[in-house]
C-alpha positions in Angstrom: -58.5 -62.6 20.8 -55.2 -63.1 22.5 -52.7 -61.9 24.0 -48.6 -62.1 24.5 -46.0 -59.8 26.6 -42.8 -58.6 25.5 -40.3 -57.8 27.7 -37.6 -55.6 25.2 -38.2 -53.2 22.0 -36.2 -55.8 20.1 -39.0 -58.6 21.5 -41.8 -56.0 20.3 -39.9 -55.5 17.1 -39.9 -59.8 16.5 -43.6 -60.0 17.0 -44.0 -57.0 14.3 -41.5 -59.4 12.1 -43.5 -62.1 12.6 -46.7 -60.4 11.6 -45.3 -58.8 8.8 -44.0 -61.6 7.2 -47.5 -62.9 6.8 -49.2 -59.8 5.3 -50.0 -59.1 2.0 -51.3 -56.8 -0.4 -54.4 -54.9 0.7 -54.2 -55.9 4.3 -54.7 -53.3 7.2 -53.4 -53.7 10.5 -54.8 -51.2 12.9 -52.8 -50.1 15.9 -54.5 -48.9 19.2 -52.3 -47.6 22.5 -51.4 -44.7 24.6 -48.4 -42.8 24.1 -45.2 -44.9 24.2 -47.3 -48.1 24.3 -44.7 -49.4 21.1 -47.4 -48.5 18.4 -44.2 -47.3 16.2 -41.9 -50.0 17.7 -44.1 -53.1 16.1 -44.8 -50.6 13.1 -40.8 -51.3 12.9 -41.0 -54.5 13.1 -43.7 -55.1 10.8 -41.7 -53.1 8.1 -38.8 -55.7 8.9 -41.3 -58.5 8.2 -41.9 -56.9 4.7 -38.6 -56.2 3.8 -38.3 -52.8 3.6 -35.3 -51.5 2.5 -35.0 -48.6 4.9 -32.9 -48.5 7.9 -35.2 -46.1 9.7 -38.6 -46.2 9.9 -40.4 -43.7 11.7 -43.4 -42.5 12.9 -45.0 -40.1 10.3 -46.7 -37.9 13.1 -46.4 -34.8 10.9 -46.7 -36.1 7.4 -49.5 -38.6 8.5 -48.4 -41.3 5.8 -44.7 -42.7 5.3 -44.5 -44.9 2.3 -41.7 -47.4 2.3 -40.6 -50.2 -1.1 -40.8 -53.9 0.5 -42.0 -56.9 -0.8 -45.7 -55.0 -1.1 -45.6 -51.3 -0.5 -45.7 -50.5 2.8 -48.6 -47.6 4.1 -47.1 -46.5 7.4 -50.3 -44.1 8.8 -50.4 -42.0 12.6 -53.1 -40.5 12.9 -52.5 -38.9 15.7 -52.8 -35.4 15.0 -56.3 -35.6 12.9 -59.0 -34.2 14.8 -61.7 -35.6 12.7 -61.9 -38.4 10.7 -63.4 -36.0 7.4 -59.9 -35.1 7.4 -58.8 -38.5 5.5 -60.3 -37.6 2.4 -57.3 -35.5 2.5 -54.5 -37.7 2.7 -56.1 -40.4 0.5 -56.8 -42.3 2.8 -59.3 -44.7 0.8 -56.8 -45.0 -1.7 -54.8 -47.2 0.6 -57.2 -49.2 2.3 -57.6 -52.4 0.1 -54.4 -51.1 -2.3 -51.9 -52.8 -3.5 -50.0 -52.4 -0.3 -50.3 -53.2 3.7 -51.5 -50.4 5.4 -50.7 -50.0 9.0 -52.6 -47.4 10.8 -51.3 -45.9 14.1 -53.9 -44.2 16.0 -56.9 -45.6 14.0 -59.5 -45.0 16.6 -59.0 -41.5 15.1 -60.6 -43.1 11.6 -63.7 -43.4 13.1 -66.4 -45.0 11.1 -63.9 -45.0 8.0 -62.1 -48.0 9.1 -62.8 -51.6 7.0 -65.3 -53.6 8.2 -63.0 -56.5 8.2 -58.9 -55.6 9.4 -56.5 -56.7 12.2 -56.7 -55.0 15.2 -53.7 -54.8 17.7 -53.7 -53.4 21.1 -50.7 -51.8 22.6 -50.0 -51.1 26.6 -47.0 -50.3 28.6 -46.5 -52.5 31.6 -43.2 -50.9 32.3 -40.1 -49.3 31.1 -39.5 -52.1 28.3 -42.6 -54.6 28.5 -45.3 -54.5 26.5 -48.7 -56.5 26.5 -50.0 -56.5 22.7 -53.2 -58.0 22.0 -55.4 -59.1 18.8 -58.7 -58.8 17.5 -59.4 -59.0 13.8 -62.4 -58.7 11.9 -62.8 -61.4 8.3 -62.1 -64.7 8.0 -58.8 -63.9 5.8 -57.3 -62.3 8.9 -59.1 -65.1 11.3 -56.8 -67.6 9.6 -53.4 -64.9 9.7 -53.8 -64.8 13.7 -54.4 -68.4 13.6 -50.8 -68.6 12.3 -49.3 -65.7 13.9 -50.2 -67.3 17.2 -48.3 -70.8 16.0 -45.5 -68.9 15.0 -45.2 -66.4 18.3 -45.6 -70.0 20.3 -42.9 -71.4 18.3 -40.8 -68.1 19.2 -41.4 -68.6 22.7 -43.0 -65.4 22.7 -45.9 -65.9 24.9 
């Protein structure tokens, strides 16, 4: 695991770039983080790094699941509002796990036991008004080797 701090959204929004640009198809990023910890801010970012078209990308709170076109489909999941994980039968959520998109998953403590076994876990936490601390865990050896590179590229960023 490790760990880097941003200091601005648009800092928050590079390190979601930087990530996205490295996913692929059937990867799952899942976020973790309090209320305006920048769960949607590096969801943002992430869509940037996959090239997806939209201008706005927003939290899907109410819909639970945003799709967006990019260079793989992009699954934009908050989870927020579920108040039990049998509730993802509902919204499909199996079908986007392992598809033939990225799935990003805001909230995904919420998922519960439904979760893969093997994903890329990012932690989210306010330090004040604009800086974050963001921190990775993954699970599989395919995303052992992405935060490998992520870390030489956020190093090569100067985001630390």
């Amino acid at each position: 695991m490790f760990s880097v701090i941003t200091t601005s959204p648009e800092q928050t929004w590079r390190v979601g770039q930087i990530l996205g640009a490295r996913l692929a198809a059937g990867d799952t990023v899942c976020l973790y983080g309090d209320l305006g910890a920048g769960k949607t801010s590096l969801s943002y970012g992430i869509a940037l790094g996959l090239e997806v078209k939209e201008k706005y990308i927003t939290s899907p709170t109410f819909t639970l699941v945003n799709e967006y076109e990019g260079r793989f489909p992009f699954y934009h999941m908050d989870l927020y509002r579920l108040s039990d994980p049998g509730e993802l039968e509902s919204i499909g959520f199996d079908e986007y796990i392992d598809s033939d998109g990225v799935t990003v998953i805001e909230w995904a403590e919420r998922a519960g036991d439904e979760l893969p076994d093997e994903c890329f876990s990012v932690y989210l936490s306010s330090i004040d008004e604009n800086s974050r601390e963001i921190g990775f865990l993954v699970e599989g050896e395919r995303y052992e080797n992405l935060l490998t590179e992520l870390q030489a590229d956020l190093e090569k960023d100067r985001i630390r």
